[in-house]
C-alpha positions in Angstrom: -29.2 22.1 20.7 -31.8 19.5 21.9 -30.4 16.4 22.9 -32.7 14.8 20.4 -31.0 16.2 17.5 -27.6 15.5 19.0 -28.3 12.1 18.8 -29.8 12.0 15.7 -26.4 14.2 14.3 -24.6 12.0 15.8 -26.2 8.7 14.3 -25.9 10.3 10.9 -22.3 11.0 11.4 -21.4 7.2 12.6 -23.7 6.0 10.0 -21.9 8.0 6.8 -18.6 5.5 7.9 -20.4 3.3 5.4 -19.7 5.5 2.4 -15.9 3.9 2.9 -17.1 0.8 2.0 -17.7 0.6 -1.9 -14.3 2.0 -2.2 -12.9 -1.0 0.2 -15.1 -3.5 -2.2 -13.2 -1.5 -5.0 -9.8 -2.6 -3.2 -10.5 -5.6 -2.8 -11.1 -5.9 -6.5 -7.9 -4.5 -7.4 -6.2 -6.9 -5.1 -7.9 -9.5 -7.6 -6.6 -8.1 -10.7 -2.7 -8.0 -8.9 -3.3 -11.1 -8.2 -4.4 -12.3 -11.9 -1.4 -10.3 -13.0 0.8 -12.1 -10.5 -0.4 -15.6 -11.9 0.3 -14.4 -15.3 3.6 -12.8 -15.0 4.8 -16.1 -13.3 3.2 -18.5 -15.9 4.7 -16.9 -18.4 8.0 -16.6 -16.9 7.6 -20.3 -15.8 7.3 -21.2 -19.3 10.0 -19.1 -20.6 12.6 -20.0 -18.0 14.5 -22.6 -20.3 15.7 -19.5 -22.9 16.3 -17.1 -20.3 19.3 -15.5 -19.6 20.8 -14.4 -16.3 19.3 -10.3 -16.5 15.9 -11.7 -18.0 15.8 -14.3 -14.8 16.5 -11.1 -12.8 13.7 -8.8 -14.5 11.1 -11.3 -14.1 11.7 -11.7 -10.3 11.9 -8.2 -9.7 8.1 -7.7 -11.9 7.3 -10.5 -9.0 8.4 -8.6 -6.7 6.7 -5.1 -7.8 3.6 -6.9 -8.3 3.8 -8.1 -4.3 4.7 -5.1 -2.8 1.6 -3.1 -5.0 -0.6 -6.5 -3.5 0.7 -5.3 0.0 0.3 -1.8 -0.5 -3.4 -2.3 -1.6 -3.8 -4.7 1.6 -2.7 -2.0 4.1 -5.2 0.0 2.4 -7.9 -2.2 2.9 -6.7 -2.7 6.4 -7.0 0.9 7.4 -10.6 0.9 5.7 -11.9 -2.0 7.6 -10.8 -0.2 11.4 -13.3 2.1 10.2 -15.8 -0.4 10.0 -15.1 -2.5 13.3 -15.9 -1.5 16.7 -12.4 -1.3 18.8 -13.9 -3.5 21.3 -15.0 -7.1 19.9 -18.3 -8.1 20.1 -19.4 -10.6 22.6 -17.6 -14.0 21.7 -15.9 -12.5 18.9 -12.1 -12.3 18.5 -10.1 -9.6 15.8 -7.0 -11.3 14.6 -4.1 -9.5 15.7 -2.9 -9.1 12.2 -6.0 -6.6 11.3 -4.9 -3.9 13.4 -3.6 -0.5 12.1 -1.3 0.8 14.9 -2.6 4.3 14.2 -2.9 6.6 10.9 0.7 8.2 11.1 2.4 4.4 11.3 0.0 3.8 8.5 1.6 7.0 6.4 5.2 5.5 7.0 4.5 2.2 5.9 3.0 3.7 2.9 5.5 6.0 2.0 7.9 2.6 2.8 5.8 0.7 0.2 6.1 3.3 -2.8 9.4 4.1 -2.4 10.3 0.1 -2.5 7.9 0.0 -5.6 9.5 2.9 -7.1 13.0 1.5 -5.9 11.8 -2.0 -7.9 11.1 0.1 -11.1 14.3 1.8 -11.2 16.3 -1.1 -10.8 14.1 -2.7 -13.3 15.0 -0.1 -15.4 19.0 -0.3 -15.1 18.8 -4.2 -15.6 16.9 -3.8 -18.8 18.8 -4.9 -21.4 17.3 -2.4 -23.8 18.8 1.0 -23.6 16.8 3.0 -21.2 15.9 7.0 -21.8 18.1 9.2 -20.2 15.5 11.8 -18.6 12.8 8.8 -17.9 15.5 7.3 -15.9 16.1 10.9 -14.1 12.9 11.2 -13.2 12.6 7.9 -11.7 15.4 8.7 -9.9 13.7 11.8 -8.9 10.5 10.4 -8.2 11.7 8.1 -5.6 14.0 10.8 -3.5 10.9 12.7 -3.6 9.2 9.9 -2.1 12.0 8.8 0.4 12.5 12.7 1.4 9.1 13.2 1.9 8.7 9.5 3.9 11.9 10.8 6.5 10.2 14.4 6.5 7.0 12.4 7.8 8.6 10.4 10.6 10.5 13.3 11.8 7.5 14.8 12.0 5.6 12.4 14.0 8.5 11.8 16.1 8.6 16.1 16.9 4.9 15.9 17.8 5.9 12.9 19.7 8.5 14.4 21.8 5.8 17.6 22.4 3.3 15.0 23.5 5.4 12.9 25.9 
């Protein structure tokens, strides 16, 4: 091929990184509706503390929780999208913050899997401190769900650490 339309291919490539960033925009608008929900849920519980009970106390906190771990979830997200957008080495003057660096994709997949199975973790316990009786098989396939997600989370750093070991 002519080096001319190497470098052109090339550009094109680097240039289509940009597609990413309506779907980082749409993150970062989700982030704002978990955080809306957040200020809700905690207003209203706020408000309602004086009749609650010891489980209801407990079910709030743990909807605070769920709703902070979905918040962090989203903001890893967003993190891995933005190291698609910035150069690895800063600009003249310029400084990254530490805290905006993704180690590398396959720390990003645990921490991912981590942050579901907590939030399906959250749900289930939310769902055995309910007061109101809970479903038998919707409780099952909670359970499910979330071995699914911690098997497939320990499957995944095994993984890494085989290819790992190969590597080094």
């Amino acid at each position: 091929m002519p080096p001319r339309f190497n470098r052109f291919f090339r550009a094109a490539l680097l240039a289509s990184r940009w597609g990413m960033a309506p779907f980082c925009l749409g993150l970062v608008a989700a982030l704002l509706i978990v955080l809306v929900q957040f200020l809700r849920e905690l207003a209203y519980d706020v408000t309602g503390l004086p009749e609650m009970d010891g489980s209801a106390v407990i079910l709030a906190v743990l909807k605070l929780v769920d709703l902070v771990l979905v918040a962090n979830l989203v903001v890893m997200i967003i993190s891995a999208g933005v190291e698609i957008f910035l150069p690895s080495v800063p600009a003249s003057g310029e400084e990254r913050p530490e805290s905006s660096k993704i180690v590398d994709f396959a720390g990003l997949k645990l921490r991912l899997f981590a942050s579901i199975s907590a939030i399906a973790a959250i749900d289930l316990l939310e769902s055995f401190v309910n007061t109101a009786p809970a479903e038998k098989n919707a409780v099952l396939w909670e359970i499910a769900m979330l071995l699914a997600f911690v098997v497939s989370g320990v499957m995944l750093a095994l993984m890494d650490r085989l290819a790992s070991d190969q590597r080094g």
